[in-house]
C-alpha positions in Angstrom: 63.8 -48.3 6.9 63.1 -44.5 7.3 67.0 -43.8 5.8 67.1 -46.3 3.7 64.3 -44.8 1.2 65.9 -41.2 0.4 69.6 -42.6 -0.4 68.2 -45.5 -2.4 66.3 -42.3 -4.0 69.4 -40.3 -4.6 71.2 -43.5 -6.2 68.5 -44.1 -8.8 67.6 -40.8 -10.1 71.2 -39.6 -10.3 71.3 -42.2 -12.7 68.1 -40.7 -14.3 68.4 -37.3 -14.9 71.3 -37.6 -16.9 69.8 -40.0 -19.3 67.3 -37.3 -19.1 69.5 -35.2 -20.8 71.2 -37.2 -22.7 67.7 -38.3 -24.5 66.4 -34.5 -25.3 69.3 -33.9 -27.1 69.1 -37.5 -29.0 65.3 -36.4 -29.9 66.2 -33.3 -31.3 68.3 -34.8 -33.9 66.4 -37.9 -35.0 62.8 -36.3 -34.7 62.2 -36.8 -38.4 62.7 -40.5 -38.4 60.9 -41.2 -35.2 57.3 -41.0 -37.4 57.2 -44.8 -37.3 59.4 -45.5 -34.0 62.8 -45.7 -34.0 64.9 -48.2 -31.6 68.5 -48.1 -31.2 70.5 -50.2 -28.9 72.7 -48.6 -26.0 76.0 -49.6 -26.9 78.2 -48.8 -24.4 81.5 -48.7 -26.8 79.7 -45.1 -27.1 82.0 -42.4 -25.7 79.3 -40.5 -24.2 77.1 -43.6 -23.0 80.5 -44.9 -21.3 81.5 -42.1 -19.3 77.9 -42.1 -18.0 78.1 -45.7 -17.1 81.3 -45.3 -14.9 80.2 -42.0 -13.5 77.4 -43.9 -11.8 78.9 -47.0 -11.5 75.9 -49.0 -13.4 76.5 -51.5 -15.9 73.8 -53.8 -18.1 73.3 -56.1 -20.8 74.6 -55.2 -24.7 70.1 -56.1 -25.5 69.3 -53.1 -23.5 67.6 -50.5 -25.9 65.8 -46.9 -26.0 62.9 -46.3 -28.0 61.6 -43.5 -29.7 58.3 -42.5 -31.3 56.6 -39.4 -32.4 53.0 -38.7 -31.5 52.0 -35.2 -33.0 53.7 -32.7 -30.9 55.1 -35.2 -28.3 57.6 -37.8 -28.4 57.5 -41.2 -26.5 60.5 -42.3 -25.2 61.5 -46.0 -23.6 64.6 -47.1 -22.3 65.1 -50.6 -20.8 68.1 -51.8 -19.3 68.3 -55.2 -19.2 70.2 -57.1 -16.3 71.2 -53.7 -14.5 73.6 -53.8 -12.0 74.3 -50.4 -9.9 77.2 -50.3 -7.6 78.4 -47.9 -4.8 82.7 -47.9 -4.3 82.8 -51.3 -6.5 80.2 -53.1 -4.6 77.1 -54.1 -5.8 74.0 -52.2 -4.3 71.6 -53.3 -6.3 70.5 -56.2 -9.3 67.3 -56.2 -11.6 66.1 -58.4 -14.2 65.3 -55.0 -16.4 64.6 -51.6 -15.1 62.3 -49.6 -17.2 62.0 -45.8 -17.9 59.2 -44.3 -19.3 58.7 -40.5 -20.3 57.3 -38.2 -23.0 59.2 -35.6 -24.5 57.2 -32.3 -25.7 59.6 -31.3 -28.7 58.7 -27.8 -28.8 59.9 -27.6 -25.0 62.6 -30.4 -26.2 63.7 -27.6 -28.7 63.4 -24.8 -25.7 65.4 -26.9 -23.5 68.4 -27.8 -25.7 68.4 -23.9 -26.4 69.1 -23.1 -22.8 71.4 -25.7 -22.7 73.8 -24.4 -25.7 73.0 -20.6 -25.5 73.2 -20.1 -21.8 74.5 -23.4 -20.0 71.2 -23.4 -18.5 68.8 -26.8 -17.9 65.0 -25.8 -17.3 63.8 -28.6 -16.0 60.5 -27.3 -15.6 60.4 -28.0 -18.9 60.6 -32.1 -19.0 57.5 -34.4 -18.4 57.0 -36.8 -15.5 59.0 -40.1 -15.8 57.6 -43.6 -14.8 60.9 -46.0 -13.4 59.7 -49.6 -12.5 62.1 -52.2 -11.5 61.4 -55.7 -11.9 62.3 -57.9 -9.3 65.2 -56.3 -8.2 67.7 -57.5 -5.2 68.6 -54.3 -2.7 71.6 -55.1 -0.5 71.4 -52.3 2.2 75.2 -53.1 3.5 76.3 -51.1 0.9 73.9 -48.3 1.3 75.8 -45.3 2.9 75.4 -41.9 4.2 74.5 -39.1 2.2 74.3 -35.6 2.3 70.9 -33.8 3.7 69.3 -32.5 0.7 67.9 -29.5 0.1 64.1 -29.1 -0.5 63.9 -25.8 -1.5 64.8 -26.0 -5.1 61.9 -25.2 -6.8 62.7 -25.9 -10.4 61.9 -30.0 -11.0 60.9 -32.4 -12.9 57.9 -35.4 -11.0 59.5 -38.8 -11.0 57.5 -42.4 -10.1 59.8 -45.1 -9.0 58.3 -48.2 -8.7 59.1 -52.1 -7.6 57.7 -55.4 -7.4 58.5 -58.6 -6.1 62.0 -57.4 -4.6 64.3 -59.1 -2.5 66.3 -57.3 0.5 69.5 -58.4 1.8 72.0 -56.9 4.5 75.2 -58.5 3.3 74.5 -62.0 3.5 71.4 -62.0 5.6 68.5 -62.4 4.2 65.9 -59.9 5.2 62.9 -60.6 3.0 60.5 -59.5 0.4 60.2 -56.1 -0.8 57.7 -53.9 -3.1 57.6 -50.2 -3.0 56.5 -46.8 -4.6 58.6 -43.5 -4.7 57.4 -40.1 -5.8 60.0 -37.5 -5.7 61.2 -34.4 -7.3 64.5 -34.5 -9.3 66.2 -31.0 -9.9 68.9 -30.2 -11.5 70.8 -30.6 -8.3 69.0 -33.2 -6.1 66.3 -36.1 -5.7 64.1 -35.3 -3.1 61.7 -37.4 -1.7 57.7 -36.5 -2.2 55.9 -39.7 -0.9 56.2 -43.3 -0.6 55.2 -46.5 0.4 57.1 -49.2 1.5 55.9 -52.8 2.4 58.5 -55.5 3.6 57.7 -58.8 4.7 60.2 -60.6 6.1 62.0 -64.4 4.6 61.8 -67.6 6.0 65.1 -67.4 7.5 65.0 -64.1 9.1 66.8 -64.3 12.0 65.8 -62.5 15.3 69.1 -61.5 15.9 69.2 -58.9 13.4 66.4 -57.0 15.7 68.8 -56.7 18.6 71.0 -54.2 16.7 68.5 -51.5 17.0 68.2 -51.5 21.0 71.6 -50.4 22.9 70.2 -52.3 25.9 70.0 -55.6 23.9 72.8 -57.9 24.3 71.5 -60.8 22.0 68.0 -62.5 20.7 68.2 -66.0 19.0 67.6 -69.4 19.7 67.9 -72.6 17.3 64.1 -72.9 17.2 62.7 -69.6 17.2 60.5 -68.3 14.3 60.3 -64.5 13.3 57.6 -63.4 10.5 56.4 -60.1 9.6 54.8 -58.2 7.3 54.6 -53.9 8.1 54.0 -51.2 5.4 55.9 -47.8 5.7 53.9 -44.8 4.0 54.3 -40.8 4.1 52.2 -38.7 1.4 54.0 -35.3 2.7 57.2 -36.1 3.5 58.3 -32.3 3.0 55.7 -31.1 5.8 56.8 -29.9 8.7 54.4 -32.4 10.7 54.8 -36.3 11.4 53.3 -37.8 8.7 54.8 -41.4 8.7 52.1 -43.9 9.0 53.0 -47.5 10.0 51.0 -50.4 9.9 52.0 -54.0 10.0 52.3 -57.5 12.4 55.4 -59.0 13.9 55.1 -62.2 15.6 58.4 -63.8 17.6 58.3 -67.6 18.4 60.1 -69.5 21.1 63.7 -67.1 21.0 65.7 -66.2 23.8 66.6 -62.1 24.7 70.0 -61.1 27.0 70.1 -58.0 28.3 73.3 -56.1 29.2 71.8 -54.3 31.9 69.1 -53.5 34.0 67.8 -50.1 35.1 69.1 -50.9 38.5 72.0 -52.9 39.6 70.6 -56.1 39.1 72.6 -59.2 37.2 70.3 -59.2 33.7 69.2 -62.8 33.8 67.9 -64.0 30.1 64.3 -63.9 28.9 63.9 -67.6 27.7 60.8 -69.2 25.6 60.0 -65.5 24.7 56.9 -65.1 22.1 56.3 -61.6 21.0 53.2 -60.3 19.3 53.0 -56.7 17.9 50.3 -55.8 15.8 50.4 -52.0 14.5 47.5 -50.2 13.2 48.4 -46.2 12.0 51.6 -45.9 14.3 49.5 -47.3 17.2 51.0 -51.0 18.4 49.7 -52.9 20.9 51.8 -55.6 22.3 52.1 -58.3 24.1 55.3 -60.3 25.5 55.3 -63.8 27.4 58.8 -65.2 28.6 60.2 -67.2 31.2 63.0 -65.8 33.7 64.8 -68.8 34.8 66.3 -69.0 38.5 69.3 -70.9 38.5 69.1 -72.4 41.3 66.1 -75.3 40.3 66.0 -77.2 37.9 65.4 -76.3 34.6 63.2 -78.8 33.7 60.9 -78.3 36.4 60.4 -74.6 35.4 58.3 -74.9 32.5 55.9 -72.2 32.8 56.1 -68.9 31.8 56.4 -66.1 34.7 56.7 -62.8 32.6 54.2 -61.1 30.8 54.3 -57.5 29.2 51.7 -55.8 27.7 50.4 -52.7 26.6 50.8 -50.0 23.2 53.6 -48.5 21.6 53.4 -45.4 19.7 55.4 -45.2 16.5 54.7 -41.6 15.0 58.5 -41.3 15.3 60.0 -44.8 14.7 62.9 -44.1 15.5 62.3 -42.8 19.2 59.0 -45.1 19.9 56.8 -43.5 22.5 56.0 -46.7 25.4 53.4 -47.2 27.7 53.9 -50.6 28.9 53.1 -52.8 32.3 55.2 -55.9 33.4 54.0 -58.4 35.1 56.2 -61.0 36.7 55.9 -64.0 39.6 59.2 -66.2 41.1 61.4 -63.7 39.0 64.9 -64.5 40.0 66.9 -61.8 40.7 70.4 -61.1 42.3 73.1 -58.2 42.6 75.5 -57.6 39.8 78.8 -57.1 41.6 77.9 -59.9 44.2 75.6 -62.9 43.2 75.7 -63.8 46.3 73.2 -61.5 47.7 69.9 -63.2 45.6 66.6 -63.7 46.0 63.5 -64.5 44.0 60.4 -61.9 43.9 57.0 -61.2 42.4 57.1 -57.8 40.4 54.6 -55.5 38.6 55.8 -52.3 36.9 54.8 -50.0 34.1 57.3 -48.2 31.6 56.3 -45.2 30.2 58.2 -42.4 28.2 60.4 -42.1 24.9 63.7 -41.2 25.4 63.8 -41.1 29.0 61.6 -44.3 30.7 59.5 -43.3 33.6 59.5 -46.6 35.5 56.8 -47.5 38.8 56.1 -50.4 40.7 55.8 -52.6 43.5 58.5 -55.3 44.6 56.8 -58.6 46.6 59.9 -60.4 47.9 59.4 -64.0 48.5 63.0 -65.0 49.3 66.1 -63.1 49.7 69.7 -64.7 50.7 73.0 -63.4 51.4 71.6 -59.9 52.8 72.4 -58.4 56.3 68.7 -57.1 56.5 66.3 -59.6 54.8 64.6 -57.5 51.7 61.1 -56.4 52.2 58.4 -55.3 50.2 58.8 -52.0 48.7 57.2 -49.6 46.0 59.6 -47.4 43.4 60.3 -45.1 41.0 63.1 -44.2 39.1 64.3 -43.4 35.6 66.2 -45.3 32.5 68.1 -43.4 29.8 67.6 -45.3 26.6 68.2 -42.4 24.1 69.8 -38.7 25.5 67.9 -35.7 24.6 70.8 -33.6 23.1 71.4 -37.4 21.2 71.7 -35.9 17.4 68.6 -36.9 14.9 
């Protein structure tokens, strides 16, 4: 969610500080007959209003209009685009029923400004008002989303801009991820959009499907089962994204109902048996979760109907000041877990376990082993203690 925000950023008020211009100099030459209000119709036959449309790739409705009105030395301006569609190489990154854009326009400064422009190829944009976007009910298909350029914060001629939407609808290509609202502050220069503060709050659909989750753990083969049930609802916020300090602050609940997790391996060389039955309950209060995980570790040699109860519990809290790289402290707890060797399944047995993970990109694991039955082995197993360490993200890994 974290890179998601800035490029949807960039996208949008590329898009705006060009109408930006394109308005000052508009104002300046109908300022006499915008007394009463004047509205014109953005007709994009217009040479100047087409080449902007195909530079950023957005098209809209023929009814989409700006308004104009003069209010002593200020000028109101509206624009609203009406069935917006913005693309990214052809495809379609995001749909609206209107988008909005609201500003005023000093014309003395208007006047200033258009002087820079023709006299010395210069834009002050110190010198244009703050400007309101909100989107209404807009549909964000993060597939098409894509990798841009770091952007550089130092700049420090701008101009304030709000973004804000309600009601939206997320989608990764044809999955859908859920309900979306969110508010953007950010300072556009003449060069870049970059990101002030925002607040993002996503709750997930009806149909969200756990699978999607196991994309963002390397360790995660799969998650899904015909009758599971994912919900969620978590809020993303960050009042000083420019400071050099973590600032993000998440909050939200995720609950997990009756899926099943593979692994593709295990810290040691064990054969990753699945996780079935797993309910998962995360509830996050300022970066600080605390969770709790029940599952059942089937041994394949019973039957599977006889092994009804669940024999694997997690627990404990999750730090999330960097989501990305979550800081654990978990302990496992775990009776008649199954377990056998992965280059020989021969050599089995079934054991009671209790560990605890702790650590961020590096897990510190401890623990005790009970064995209970062991087959195949030379020696029989016995009961032992451990420590070792799991690699889930490597420190030189680039952020």
């Amino acid at each position: 969610m974290e890179s998601i925000v800035p490029k949807l950023i960039k996208t949008l008020l590329s898009l705006v500080s060009t109408f930006i211009l394109f308005l000052v100099i508009v104002v300046i030459a109908f300022y006499f007959y915008l007394l009463d209000g004047v509205e014109f119709n953005l007709n994009k036959s217009n040479n100047t209003l087409s080449s902007l449309t195909e530079r950023f790739e957005i098209d809209f409705d023929e009814s989409s209009s700006v308004f104009f009105k003069a209010r002593e030395q200020d000028i109101d301006t509206y624009i609203i685009l009406v069935d917006p569609i913005l693309k990214r190489s052809e495809k379609i990154l995001l749909k609206a029923e209107n988008i909005t854009l609201n500003t005023s326009l000093d014309f003395r400064k208007t006047l200033q400004f258009a002087t820079e422009i023709i006299l010395n190829n210069n834009t002050d944009v110190n010198l244009i008002n703050p400007v309101a976007i909100k989107l209404r009910n807009p549909l964000l298909d993060i597939s098409n989303i894509k990798e841009q350029d770091k952007l550089d914060a130092s700049d420090k001629d701008y101009f304030n801009v709000s973004i804000k939407a309600e009601n939206g609808k997320m989608i990764d290509g044809e999955i859908d991820l859920g309900k979306f609202d969110f508010l953007l502050n950010v300072k556009q220069s003449s060069k870049n959009s970059i990101l002030d503060s925002y607040k993002f709050k996503l709750k997930s659909s009806k149909k969200f499907p756990a699978s999607y989750i196991a994309k963002f753990f390397p360790d995660v083969e799969s998650i899904g089962d015909s009758k599971e049930t994912v919900s969620f609802d978590i809020t993303i916020e960050d009042k000083f994204v420019n400071n050099s300090e973590m600032s993000q602050n998440l909050n939200g609940i995720i609950q997990i109902r009756n899926t099943t997790m593979r692994l593709k391996t295990f810290p040691v060389q064990l054969k990753p048996e699945p996780i079935r039955r797993l309910n998962l309950d995360l509830n996050i209060v300022d970066n600080i979760g605390q969770t709790s995980l029940i599952g059942t570790v089937y041994n394949p040699k019973k039957n599977l109907g006889l092994q009804t109860k669940p024999n694997l519990q997690i627990g404990g809290t999750i730090d999330f000041s960097e989501i990305q790289k979550p800081d654990l402290n978990l302990i496992v707890n775990g009776y008649d877990i199954y377990f056998a060797k992965l280059e020989n399944n021969n050599l089995n047995g079934v054991t009671d376990l209790t560990v605890s993970i702790i650590g961020k990109n590096v897990l510190d694991l401890k623990g005790s082993l009970k064995i209970k039955k062991s087959s195949g082995f030379l020696v029989p197993l016995t009961d032992t203690e451990f420590e070792a360490e799991h690699v889930i993200r490597s420190l030189d890994e680039k952020k």
